[in-house]
C-alpha angles and dihedrals in degrees: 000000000000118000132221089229113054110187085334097311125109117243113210107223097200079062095041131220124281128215090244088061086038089059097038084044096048110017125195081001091074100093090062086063094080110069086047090050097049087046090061089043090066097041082054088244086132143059129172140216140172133246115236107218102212090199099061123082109276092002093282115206103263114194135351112258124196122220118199104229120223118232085249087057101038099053089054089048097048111132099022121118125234099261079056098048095036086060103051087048078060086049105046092046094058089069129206085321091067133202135267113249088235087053089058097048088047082052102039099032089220120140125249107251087048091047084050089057093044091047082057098054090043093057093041088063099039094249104121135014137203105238113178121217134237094234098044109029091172101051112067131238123213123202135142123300101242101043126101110231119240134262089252089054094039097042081239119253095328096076135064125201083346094310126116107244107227084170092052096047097048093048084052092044100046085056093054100060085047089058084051096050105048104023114101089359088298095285104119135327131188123232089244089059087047092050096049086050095053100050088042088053097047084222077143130080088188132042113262129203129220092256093060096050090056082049081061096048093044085064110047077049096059087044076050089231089132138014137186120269110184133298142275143235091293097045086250110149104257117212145204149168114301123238107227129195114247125184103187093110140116102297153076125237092242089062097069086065095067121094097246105050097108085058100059127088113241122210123196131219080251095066096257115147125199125199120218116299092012112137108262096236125086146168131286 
């Protein structure tokens, strides 16, 4: 029924297609349409949606859109009205990163006691579940059963139940810098080689990338537990422990002030001596 190309101009079908482009598309014949779009209606064919116009005051519905339905779709959505269906098309389009109940009433223009009672239907068919956000525990996300939220919506692997794991985080961490310490001697590994140990080593409960083991490592560098040294074959950074000051040693502030100080030898609470001249830093 409805074609791709609408008076010369293409009509996007993930957006739908709205009566103003139905009566531009068929005229006078327009008229002939409803009957053919309520009887999709009731076969569940058709959802609905409406436009948001962003230029008008609190992002008011702007025009009705139609959605053709797929079989799949329509046989879970058989017996539900339009309002129901109209709002699970909201829903679906929103992704794994879900929409705000107030975004769907703006969308829908259905008012909030009959969205309560949709939301109900939805969920009691598996259609659509509440999932609750990192950054707003108390408002309420809706996306499609079956979907995983997004990291965005999760917090990703740092956080547990939508609380950020300080435990977890400090167990992962703490294997990290060992990996620092005793791969390659010690002497430089590459993030690639830390994040091969750690899945070998199943330190993990949930998959990481890449990207957030260097979120790891970024860490431990800016506790300047570790630091970059070079690189390697493949130009990858290379890291290793880093050496850190430390100032619990033998002797009293004032005494740095006497001539003779860079020729003394220091030695520190773990048990680092330094011979005269040497810089006073070393390793941990």
């Amino acid at each position: 029924m409805f074609d791709d190309n609408v008076g010369g101009k293409s009509m996007s079908m993930s957006r739908g297609v709205s009566n103003a482009e139905l009566k531009s598309r068929f005229g006078s014949a327009y008229a002939q349409l409803v009957p053919i779009i309520n009887d999709l209606n009731r076969k569940g064919r058709l959802s609905m949606s409406r436009s948001v116009d962003p230029t008008s005051s609190g992002g008011a519905a702007d025009e009705l859109l139609y959605h053709l339905v797929s079989d799949e779709l329509a046989s879970k959505l058989a017996g539900l009205d339009a309002s129901v269906r109209m709002v699970y098309q909201v829903i679906e389009r929103s992704g794994n990163r879900g929409i705000w109940t107030k975004d769907i009433r703006t969308q829908t223009n259905i008012q909030q006691q009959a969205l309560t009672k949709i939301f109900k239907q939805l969920e009691t068919r598996k259609l659509v579940k509440p999932v609750k956000a990192v950054t707003a525990k108390a408002k309420k996300l809706y996306m499609l059963y079956d979907l995983t939220p997004s990291k965005e919506i999760t917090g990703g692997p740092w956080y547990t139940e939508l609380e950020f794991d300080h435990e977890f985080i400090s167990e992962l961490r703490t294997f990290v810098l060992h990996c620092v310490r005793r791969l390659n001697g010690g002497k430089g590994v590459s993030l690639a080689e830390i994040a091969s140990k750690m899945k070998e080593a199943n330190v993990s409960r949930v998959p990481l990338s890449l990207e957030e083991v260097g979120q790891l490592m970024q860490t431990l560098a800016f506790d300047y537990a570790i630091e970059q040294s070079g690189t390697n074959r493949n130009g990858e950074a290379l890291f290793v422990a880093a050496r850190r000051v430390s100032t619990m040693c033998d002797f009293k502030w004032w005494d740095v002030l006497s001539p003779d100080f860079h020729f003394r030898t220091i030695r520190f609470e773990d048990g680092v001596t330094l011979g005269p001249h040497e810089p006073h830093y070393h390793t941990a």
